[in-house]
C-alpha positions in Angstrom: -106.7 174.1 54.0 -108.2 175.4 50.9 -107.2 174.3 47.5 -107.2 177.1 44.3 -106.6 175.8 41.3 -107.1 178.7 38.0 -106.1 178.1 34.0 -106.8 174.0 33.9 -109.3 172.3 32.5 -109.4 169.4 35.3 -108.4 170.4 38.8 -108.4 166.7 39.7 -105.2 165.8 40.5 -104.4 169.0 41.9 -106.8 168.6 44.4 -106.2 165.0 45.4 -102.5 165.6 45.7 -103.4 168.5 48.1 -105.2 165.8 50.3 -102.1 163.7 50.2 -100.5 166.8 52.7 -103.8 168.3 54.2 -106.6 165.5 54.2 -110.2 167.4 53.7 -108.6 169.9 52.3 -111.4 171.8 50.2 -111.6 173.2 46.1 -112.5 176.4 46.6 -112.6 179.5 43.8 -110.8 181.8 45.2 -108.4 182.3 48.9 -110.3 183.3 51.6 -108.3 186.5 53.2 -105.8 184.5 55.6 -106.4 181.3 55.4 -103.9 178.7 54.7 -104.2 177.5 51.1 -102.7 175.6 48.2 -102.5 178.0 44.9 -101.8 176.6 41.6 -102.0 178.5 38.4 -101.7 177.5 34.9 -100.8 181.0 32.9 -99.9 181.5 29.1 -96.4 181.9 29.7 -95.6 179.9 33.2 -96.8 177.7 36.2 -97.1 179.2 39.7 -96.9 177.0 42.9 -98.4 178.6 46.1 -98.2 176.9 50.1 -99.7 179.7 52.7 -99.4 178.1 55.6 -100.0 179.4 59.6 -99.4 183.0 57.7 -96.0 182.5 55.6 -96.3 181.7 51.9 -93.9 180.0 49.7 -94.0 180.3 45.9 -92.4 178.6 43.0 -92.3 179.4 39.3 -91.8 177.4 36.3 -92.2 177.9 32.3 -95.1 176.7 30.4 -93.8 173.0 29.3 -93.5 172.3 25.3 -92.9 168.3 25.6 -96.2 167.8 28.2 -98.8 168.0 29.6 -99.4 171.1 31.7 -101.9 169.4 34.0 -98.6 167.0 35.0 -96.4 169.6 34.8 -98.4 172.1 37.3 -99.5 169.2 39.7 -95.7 168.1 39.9 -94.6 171.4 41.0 -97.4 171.7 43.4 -95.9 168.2 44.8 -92.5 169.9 45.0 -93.5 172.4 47.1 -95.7 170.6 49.1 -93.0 168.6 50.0 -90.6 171.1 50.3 -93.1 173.3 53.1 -94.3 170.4 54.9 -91.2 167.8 55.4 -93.0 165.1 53.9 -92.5 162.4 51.5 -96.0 160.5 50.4 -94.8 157.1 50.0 -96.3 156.5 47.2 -95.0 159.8 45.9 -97.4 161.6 43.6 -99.3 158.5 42.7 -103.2 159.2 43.4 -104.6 156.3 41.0 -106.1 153.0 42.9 -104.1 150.7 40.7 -100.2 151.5 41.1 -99.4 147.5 39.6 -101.3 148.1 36.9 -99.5 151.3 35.7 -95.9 148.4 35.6 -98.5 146.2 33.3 -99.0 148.4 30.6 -95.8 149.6 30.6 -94.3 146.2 30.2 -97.1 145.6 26.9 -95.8 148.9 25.5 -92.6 147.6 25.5 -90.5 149.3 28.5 -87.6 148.2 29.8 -87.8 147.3 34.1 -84.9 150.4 34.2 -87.9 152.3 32.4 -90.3 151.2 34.4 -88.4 151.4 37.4 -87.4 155.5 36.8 -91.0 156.0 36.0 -91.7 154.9 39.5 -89.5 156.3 41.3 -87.9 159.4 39.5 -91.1 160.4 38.0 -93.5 159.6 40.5 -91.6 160.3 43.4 -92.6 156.6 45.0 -90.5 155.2 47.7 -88.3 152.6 46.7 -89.9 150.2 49.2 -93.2 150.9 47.5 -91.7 150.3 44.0 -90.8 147.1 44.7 -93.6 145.6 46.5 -95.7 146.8 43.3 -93.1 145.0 40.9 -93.2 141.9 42.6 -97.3 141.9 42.9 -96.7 142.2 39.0 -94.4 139.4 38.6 -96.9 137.1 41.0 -100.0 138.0 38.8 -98.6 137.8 35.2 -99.6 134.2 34.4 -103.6 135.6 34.8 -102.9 138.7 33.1 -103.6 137.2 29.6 -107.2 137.0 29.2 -109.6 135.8 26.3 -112.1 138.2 24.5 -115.2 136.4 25.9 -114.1 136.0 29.5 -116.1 137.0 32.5 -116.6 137.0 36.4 -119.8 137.4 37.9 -120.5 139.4 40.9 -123.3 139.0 43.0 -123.9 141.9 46.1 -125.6 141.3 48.9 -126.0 144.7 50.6 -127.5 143.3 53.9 -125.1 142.9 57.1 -126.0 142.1 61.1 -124.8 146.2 62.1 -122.9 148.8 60.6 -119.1 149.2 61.2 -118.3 152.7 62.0 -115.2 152.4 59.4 -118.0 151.5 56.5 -119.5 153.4 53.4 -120.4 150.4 51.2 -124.3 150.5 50.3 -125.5 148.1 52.7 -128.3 148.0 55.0 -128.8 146.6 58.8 -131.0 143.1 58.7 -133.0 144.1 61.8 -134.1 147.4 60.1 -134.8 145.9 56.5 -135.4 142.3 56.8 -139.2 143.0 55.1 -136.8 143.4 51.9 -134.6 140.7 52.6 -136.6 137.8 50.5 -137.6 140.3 47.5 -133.8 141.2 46.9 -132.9 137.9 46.9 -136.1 136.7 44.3 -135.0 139.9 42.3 -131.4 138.8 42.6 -132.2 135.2 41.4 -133.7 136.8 38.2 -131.1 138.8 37.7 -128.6 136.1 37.8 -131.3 134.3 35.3 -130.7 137.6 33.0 -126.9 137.3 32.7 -126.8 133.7 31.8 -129.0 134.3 29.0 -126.8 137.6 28.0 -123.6 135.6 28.4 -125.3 132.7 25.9 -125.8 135.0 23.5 -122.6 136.6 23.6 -120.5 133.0 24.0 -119.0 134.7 26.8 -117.0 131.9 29.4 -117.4 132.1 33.2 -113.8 132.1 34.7 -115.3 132.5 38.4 -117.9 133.5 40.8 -117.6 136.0 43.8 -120.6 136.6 46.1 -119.9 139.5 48.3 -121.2 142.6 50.4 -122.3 143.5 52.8 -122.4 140.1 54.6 -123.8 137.4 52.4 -123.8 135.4 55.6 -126.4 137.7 56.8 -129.0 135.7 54.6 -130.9 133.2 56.2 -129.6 129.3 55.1 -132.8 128.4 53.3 -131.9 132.0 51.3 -128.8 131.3 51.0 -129.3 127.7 49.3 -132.0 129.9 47.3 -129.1 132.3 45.7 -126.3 128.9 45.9 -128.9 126.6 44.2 -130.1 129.2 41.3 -126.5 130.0 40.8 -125.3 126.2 40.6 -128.7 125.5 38.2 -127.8 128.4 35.6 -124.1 128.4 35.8 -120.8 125.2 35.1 -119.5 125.3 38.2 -116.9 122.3 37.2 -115.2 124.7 34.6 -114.7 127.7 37.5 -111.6 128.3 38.4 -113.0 130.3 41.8 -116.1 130.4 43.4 -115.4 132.8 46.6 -118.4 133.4 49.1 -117.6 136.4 51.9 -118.7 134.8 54.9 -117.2 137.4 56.6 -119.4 138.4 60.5 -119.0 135.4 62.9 -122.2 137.1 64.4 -124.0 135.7 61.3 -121.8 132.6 60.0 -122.6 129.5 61.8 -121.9 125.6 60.9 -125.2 125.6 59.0 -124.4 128.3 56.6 -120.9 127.3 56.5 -122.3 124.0 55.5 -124.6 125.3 53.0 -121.7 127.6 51.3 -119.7 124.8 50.9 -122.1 122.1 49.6 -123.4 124.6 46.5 -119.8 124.9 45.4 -117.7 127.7 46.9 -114.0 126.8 46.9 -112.9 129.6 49.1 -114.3 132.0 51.7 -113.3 134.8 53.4 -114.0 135.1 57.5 -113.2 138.8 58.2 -112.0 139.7 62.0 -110.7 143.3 60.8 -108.9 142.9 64.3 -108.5 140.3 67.4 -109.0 142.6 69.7 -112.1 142.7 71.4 -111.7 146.2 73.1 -111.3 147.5 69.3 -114.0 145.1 67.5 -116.5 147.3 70.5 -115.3 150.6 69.4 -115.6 149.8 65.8 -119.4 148.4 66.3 -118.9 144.8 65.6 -121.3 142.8 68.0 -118.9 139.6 68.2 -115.6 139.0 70.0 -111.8 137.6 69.1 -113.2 134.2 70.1 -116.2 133.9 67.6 -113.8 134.8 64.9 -112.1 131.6 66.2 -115.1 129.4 66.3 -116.0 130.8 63.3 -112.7 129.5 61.3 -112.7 126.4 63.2 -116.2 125.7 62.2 -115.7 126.5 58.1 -112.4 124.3 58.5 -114.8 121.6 59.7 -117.1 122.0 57.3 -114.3 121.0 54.9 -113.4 124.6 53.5 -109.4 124.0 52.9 -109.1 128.0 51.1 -110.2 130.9 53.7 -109.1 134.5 53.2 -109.2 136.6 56.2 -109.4 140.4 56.4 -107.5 142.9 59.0 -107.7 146.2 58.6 -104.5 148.3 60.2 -105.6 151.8 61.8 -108.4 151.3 63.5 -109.4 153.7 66.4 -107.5 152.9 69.3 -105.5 149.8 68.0 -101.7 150.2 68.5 -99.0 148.8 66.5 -98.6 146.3 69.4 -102.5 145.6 69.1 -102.1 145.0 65.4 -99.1 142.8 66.2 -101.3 140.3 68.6 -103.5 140.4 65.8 -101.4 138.9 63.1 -100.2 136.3 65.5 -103.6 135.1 66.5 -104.5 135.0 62.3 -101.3 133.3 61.5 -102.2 130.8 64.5 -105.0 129.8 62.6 -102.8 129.2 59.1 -105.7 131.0 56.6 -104.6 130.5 53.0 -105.1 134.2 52.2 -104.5 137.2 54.4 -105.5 140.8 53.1 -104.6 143.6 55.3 -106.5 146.9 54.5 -105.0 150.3 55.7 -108.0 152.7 57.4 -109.5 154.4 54.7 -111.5 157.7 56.1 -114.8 157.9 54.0 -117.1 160.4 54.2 -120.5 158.2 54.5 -118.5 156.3 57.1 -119.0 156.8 60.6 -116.0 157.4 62.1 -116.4 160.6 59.4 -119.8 161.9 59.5 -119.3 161.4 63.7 -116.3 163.1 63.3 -114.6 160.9 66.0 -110.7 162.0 66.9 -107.9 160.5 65.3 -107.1 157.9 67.2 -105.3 155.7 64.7 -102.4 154.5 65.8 -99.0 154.3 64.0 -100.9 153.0 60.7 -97.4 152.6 58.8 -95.8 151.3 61.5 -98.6 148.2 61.7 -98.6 148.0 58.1 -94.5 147.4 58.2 -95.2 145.0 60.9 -96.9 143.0 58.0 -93.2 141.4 57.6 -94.5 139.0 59.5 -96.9 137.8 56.9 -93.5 137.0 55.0 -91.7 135.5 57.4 -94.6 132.7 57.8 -94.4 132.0 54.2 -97.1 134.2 52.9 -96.1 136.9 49.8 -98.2 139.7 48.3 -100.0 139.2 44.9 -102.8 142.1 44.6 -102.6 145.5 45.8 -104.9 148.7 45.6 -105.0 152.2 47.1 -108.0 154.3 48.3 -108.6 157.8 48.6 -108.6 158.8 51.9 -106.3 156.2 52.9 -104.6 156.5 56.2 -101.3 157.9 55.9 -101.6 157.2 51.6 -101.1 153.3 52.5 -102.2 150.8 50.7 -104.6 147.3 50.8 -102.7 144.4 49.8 -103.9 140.9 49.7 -101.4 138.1 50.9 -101.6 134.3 50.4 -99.6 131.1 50.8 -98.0 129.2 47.4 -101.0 128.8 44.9 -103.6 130.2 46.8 -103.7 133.9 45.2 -107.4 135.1 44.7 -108.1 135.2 41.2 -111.1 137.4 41.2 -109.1 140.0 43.0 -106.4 140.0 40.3 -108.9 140.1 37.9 -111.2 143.2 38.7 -108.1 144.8 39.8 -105.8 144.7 37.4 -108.8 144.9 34.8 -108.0 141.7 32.7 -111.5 140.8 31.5 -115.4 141.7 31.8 -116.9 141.8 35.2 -121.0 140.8 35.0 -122.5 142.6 38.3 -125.3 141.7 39.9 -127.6 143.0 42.6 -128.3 146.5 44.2 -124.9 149.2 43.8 -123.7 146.3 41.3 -121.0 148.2 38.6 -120.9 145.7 35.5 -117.6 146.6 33.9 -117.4 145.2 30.4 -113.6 145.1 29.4 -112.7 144.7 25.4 -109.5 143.4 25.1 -107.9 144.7 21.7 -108.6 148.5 22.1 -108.1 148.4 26.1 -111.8 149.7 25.7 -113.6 150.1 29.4 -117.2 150.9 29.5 -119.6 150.3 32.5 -123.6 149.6 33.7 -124.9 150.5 36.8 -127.4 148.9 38.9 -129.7 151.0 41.2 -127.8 151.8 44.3 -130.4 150.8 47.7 -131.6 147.7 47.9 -135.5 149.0 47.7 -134.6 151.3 44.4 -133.0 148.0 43.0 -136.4 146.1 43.9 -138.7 148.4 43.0 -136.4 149.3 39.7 -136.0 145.8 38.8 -137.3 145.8 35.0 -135.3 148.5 34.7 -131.8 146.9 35.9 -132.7 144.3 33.5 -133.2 146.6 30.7 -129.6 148.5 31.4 -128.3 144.7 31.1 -129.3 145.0 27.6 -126.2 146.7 27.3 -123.7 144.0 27.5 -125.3 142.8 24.4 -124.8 146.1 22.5 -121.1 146.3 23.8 -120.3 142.9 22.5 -122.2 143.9 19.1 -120.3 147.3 18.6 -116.8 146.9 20.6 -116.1 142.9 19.7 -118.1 141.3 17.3 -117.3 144.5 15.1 -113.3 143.7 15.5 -114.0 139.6 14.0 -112.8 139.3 10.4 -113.5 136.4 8.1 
């Protein structure tokens, strides 16, 4: 499918509303003789809608809108006919963005009514009912942590190293058995990093709400380097005023009782031991190198280790699960009682495997597994953070679950945008948040763990940043 888009400025949404209907579909600038295509033109005088598909084309027509945006206007007729020519209804209607809760916060600040709110969901959007109401009541969960101080922060600290490479992953991470020689100088860059942003969060009197160390597989660090990061982190940083300290621990291939020991004597208040699946027929064709029954050990180990707050991850879609697989699944996770459960929905990426091997789709019923998360409910859990991919299976969602109390605050936090993320390591995004003007501006870390090594007094010059922000964005905004 080929996607022509003539007479806007931004063919963005355009082209990822074309995806919802045709994934891979492809921008091109002009049709190719005969081949099926999406054609949307923005004139002087009217919009123009085009499906050509298997050699019959279907048109609509509309007038150029005074009250709006064309962009909206053009991309909403494109949805129209999209759904019209191909008898489907997205479920989360024309909604592309990642943050679909976020969208019911700001309209609740500016003042709209839950009818407003409500219509602008589903009458505007187009999203399903169903879809509307699990993102209201993720809202209603996270408001008492949606009102955030000027000066608060949570630090991020990446660890792009993991024991093999799932064929579902694009994240910038890198095997330990082909770059363990980079290993220890990530880890003594890393700790100087970390020395960096306390020093830059001094100066700015900015207050550490709490901690996430993630990946990769931060488990994929030796102990001794692991109490290296933990201790420098406990030296620099109050862990007593944290209100999380969360540590993926994620690969039973890598997360023994020692580790598990170590994570939970330097602080960490809640972990997250990741099966993606208890099937061991799947966890082979995904390239995971343990089975159903390390996961187990693996849980049963961290709960002896005295971790009382474990997250654990599924992921619904993967090749040659079944919604009867996925099933089995939950019940083995909810047989363990984890305080969190997030379940992801297969997310096709292009760096990924599965992708760039261009494997069949073998993927299961994906919504029906993801409406088999009922279950989740049933056993007392309830949604509280929710986001959506491009590329997603089916255009599903990822939504965290958790048991009374238990929500994960970082999640909420760097979803939903409430305050300034510090980010540190290699492909680390520091996202500095001011709160008054709603102002977002970011700093980027080299990508690769060797470009981050061999870049490092540069990463700590782009730090400077935060100071500059803080100077220009906040300080600037104090009267008296």
């Amino acid at each position: 499918m080929q996607t022509v888009v003539r007479g806007l400025a931004s063919v963005y949404d355009i082209e990822h509303l074309t995806r919802l209907f045709f994934p891979g579909a492809a921008i091109l600038p002009r049709r190719q003789r005969g081949a099926d295509a999406v054609i949307a033109h923005c004139g002087k005088r009217r919009l123009l809608a085009g499906v050509c598909l298997d050699g019959k084309c279907s048109w609509r027509f509309a007038p150029l809108p005074q009250d709006q945006s064309p962009d909206y206007a053009l991309a909403a007729l494109v949805y129209q006919l999209l759904r019209q020519v191909t008898g489907k209804r997205p479920p989360w209607g024309m909604l592309t963005g990642v943050r679909p809760v976020r969208i019911i916060h700001d309209s609740r600040a500016k003042g709209k009514s839950e009818e407003e709110i409500r219509r602008l969901f589903e009458d505007h959007y187009d999203v399903s009912e169903e879809k509307f109401r699990l993102a209201k009541e993720i809202a209603d969960r996270q408001s008492p942590w949606m009102q955030a101080e000027e000066r608060d922060y949570s630090l991020y600290i990446g660890i792009p190293f993991c024991p093999s490479r799932c064929s579902y992953c694009s994240f910038v991470s890198r095997t330990i058995e082909r770059e363990k020689h980079l290993v220890q100088p990530y880890v003594d860059c890393l700790c100087r990093e970390l020395e960096a942003i306390r020093q830059t969060a001094d100066r700015n009197r900015l207050q550490l709400k709490t901690i996430y160390i993630g990946g990769g597989t931060p488990t994929s660090l030796s102990a001794d380097q692991l109490r290296q990061l933990m201790g420098t982190v406990r030296q620099l940083f109050d862990l007593n005023s944290l209100q999380e300290y969360t540590v993926e621990a994620g690969r039973p291939d890598c997360t023994d009782a020692e580790k598990l020991a170590v994570l939970k004597e330097y602080g960490a208040t809640r972990i997250s031991i990741n099966p993606q699946t208890l099937s061991d027929e799947v966890l082979a064709r995904i390239g995971r190198r343990h089975t159903a029954a390390d996961v187990i050990r693996c849980f049963e180990e961290a709960r002896a280790a005295g971790h009382d707050n474990i997250n654990m991850d599924l992921i619904a879609g993967l090749p040659g699960d079944t919604p009867e697989g996925f099933s089995r699944t939950l019940e083995g996770v909810l047989a363990l009682s984890p305080e969190n459960v997030t379940v992801h929905t297969l997310t096709l990426k292009r760096a990924s495997n599965l992708v760039i091997e261009q494997r069949p789709d073998e993927y299961g019923d994906v919504a029906e597994m993801i409406a088999r998360c009922d279950a989740l409910a049933k056993a007392g859990y309830a949604p509280y953070y929710l986001y959506r991919q491009k590329g997603t299976l089916q255009n599903l969602e990822n939504t965290g679950w958790c048991k009374p109390g238990f929500e994960g605050l970082y999640n909420i936090y760097i979803m939903e945008e409430v305050h300034t993320i510090l980010s540190a390591g290699a492909g680390g995004s520091t996202k500095l948040r001011q709160q008054k003007g709603n102002l977002i501006q970011r700093i980027f870390n080299y990508k690769y763990p060797k470009e981050y090594i061999d870049g490092f007094d540069t990463v700590l010059k782009r730090k400077e940043g935060v100071t500059d922000f803080y100077a220009s964005h906040v300080d600037s905004q104090t009267t008296g």
